[in-house]
TISEDREN-839549 format. One record per residue: residue in one letter; x negated, y, z negated of N, C-alpha, C in turn; residue number from 1. Coordinates in nm, 2 decimals. Example, Ala and Ser with C-alpha at 12.3 -4.5 7.8 and 13.67 -1.06 7.14 Angstrom:
<sites>
+----+--------+--------+--------+--------+--------+--------+--------+--------+--------+-----+
| aa |    n.X |    n.Y |    n.Z |   ca.X |   ca.Y |   ca.Z |    c.X |    c.Y |    c.Z |   i |
+----+--------+--------+--------+--------+--------+--------+--------+--------+--------+-----+
|  A |  -1.32 |  -0.57 |  -0.78 |  -1.23 |  -0.45 |  -0.78 |  -1.32 |  -0.33 |  -0.78 |   1 |
|  S |  -1.28 |  -0.22 |  -0.71 |  -1.37 |  -0.11 |  -0.71 |  -1.29 |   0.00 |  -0.79 |   2 |
+----+--------+--------+--------+--------+--------+--------+--------+--------+--------+-----+
</sites>
This chain:
<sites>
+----+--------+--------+--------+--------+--------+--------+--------+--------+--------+-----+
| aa |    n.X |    n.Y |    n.Z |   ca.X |   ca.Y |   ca.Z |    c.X |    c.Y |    c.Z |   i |
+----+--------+--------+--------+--------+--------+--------+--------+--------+--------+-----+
|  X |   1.53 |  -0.83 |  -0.74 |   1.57 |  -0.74 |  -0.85 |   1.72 |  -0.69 |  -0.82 |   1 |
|  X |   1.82 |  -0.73 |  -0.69 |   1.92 |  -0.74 |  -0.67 |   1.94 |  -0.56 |  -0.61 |   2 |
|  X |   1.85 |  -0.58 |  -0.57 |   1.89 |  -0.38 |  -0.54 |   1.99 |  -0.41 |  -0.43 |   3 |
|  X |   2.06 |  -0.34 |  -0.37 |   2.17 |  -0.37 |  -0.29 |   2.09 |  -0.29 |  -0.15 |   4 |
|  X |   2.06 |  -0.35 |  -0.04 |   2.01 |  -0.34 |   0.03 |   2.06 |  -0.21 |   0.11 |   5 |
|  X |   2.17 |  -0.15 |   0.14 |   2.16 |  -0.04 |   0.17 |   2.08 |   0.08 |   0.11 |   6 |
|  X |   2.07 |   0.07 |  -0.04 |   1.95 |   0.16 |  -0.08 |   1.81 |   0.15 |   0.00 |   7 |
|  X |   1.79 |   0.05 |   0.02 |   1.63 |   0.02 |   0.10 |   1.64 |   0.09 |   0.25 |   8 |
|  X |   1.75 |   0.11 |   0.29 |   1.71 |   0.13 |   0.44 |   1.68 |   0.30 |   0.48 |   9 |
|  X |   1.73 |   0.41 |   0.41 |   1.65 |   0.51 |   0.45 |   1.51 |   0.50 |   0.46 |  10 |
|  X |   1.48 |   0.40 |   0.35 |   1.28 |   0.40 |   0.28 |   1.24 |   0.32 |   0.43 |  11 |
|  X |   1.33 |   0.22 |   0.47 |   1.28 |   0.11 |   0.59 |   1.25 |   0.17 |   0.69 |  12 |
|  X |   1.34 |   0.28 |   0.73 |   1.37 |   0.35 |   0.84 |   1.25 |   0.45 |   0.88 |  13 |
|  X |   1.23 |   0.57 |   0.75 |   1.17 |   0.64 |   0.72 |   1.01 |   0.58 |   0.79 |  14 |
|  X |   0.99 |   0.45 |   0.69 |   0.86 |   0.41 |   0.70 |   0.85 |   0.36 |   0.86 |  15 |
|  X |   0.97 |   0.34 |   0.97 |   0.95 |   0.30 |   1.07 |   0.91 |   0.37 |   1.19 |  16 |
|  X |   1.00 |   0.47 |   1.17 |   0.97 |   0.58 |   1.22 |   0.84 |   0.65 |   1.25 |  17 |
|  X |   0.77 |   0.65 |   1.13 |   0.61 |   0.69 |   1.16 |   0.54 |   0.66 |   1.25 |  18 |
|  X |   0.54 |   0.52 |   1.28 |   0.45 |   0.50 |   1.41 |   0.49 |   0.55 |   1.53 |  19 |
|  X |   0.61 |   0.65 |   1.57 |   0.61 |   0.74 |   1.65 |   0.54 |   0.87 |   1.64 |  20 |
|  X |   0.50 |   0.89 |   1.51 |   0.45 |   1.03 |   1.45 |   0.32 |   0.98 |   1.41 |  21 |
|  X |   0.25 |   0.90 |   1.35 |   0.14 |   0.92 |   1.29 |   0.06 |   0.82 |   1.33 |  22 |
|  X |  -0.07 |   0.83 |   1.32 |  -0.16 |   0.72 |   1.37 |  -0.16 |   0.61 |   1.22 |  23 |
|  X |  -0.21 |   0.54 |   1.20 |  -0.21 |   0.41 |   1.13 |  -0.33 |   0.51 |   1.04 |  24 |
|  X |  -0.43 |   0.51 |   1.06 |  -0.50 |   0.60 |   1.00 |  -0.41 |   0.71 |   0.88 |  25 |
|  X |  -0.37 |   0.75 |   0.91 |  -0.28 |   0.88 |   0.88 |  -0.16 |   0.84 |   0.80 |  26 |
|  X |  -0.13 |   0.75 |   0.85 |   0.04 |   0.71 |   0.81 |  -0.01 |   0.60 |   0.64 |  27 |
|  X |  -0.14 |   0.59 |   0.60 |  -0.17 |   0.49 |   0.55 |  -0.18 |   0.59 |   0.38 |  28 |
|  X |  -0.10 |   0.55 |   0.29 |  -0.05 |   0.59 |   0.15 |  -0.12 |   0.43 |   0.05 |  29 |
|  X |  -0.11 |   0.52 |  -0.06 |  -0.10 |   0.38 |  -0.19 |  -0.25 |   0.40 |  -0.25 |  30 |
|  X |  -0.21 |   0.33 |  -0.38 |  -0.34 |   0.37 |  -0.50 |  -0.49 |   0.31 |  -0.46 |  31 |
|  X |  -0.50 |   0.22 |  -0.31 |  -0.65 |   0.26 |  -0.24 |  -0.67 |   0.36 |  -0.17 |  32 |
|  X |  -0.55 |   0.39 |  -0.11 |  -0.61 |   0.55 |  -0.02 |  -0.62 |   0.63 |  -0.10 |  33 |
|  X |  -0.56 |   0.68 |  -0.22 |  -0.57 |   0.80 |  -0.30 |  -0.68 |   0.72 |  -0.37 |  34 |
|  X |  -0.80 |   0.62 |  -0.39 |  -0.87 |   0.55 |  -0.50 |  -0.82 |   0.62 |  -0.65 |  35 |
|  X |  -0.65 |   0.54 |  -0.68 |  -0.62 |   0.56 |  -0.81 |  -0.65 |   0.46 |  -0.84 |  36 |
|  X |  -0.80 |   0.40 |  -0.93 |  -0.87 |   0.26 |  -0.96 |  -0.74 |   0.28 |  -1.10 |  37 |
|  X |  -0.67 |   0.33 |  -1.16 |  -0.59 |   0.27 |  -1.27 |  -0.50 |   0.21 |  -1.21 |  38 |
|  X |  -0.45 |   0.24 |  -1.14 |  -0.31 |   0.19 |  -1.10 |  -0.33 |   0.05 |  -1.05 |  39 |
|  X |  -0.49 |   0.05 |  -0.89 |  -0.54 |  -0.06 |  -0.86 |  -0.52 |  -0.17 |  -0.96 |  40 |
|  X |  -0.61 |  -0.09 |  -1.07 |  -0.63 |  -0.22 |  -1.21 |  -0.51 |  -0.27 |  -1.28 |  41 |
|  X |  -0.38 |  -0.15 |  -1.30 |  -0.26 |  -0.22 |  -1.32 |  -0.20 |  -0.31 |  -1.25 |  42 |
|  X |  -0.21 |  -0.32 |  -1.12 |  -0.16 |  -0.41 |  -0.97 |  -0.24 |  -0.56 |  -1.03 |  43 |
|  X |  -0.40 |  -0.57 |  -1.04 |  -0.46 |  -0.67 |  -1.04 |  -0.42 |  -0.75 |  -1.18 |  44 |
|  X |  -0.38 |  -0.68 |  -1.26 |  -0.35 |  -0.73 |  -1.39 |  -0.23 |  -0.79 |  -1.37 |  45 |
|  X |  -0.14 |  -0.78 |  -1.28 |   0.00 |  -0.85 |  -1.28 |  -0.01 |  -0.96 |  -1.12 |  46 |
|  X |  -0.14 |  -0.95 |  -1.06 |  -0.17 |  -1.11 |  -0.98 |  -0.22 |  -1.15 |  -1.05 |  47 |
|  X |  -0.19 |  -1.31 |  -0.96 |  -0.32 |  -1.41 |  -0.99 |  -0.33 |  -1.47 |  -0.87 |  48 |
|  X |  -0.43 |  -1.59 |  -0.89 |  -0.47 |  -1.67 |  -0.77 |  -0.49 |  -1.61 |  -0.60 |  49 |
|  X |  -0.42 |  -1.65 |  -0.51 |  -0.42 |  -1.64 |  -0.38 |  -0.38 |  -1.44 |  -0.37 |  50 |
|  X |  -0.31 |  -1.41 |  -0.44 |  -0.18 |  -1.27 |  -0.46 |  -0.32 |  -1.22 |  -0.47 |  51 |
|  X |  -0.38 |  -1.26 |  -0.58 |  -0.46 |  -1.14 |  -0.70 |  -0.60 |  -1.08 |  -0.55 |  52 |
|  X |  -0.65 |  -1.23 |  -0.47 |  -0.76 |  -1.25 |  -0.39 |  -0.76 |  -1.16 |  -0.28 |  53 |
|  X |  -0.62 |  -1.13 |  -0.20 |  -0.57 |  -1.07 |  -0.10 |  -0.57 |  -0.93 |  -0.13 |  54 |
|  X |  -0.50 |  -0.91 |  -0.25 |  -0.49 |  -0.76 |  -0.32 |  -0.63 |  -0.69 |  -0.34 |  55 |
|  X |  -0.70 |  -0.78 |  -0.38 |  -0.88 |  -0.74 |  -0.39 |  -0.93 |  -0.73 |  -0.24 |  56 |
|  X |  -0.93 |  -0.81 |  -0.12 |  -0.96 |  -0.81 |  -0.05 |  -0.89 |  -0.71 |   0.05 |  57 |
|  X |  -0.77 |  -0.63 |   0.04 |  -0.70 |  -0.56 |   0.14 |  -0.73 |  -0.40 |   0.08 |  58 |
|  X |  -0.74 |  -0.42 |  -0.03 |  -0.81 |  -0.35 |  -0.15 |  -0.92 |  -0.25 |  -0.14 |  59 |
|  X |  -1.01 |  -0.35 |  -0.07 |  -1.17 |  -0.34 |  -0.09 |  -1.21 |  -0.25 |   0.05 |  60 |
|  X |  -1.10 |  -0.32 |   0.16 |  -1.09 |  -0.25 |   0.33 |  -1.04 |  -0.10 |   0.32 |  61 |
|  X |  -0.92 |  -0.13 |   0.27 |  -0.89 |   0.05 |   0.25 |  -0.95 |   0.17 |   0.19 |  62 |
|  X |  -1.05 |   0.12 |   0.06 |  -1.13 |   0.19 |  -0.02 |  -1.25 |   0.22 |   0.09 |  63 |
|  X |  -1.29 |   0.11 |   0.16 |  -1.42 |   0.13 |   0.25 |  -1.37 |   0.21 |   0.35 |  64 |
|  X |  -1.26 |   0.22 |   0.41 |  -1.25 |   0.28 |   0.54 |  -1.20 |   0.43 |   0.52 |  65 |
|  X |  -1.16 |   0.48 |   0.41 |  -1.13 |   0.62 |   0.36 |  -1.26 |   0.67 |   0.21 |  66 |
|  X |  -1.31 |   0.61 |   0.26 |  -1.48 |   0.68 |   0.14 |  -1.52 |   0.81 |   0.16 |  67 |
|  X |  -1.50 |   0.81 |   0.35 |  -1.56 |   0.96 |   0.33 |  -1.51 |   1.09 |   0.35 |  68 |
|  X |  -1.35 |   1.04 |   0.30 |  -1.26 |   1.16 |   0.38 |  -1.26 |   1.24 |   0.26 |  69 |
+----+--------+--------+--------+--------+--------+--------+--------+--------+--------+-----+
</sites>
C-alpha cells in the first residue's frame, strides 16, 4: 500500500516492547479476543483458500482460549 515505512516503526516497536511488559496471554488484542464475530465475518469475507483456512483456524484458538474471561 506504499506506506513509507518509517510510519510503521513506532506501531513495530510499541508492539515489541510488550513482551517485556506483558504475558502473551495479556498482550493478545483483535476481533477474536474482543469476539467482534462482525468484523471476524468481514476479515473471512475478503480470504479465500489456504488465507481464509488459517484465519478460521487461528480464529477458532483465540475464541476457545478467552471464552471464559
Amino acid at each position: 500500500n506504499d506506506i513509507p515505512f518509517e510510519i510503521l516503526q513506532p506501531l513495530i516497536k510499541e508492539t515489541a516492547e510488550k513482551i517485556n511488559q506483558l504475558s502473551p496471554e495479556d498482550a493478545q488484542t483483535g476481533p477474536a479476543r474482543r469476539m467482534d464475530l462482525s468484523v471476524i465475518a468481514e476479515h473471512e469475507h475478503l480470504l479465500t483458500g489456504t488465507s481464509l483456512e488459517l484465519y478460521k483456524l487461528l480464529t477458532k484458538s483465540i475464541i476457545e482460549t478467552y471464552k471464559n474471561d
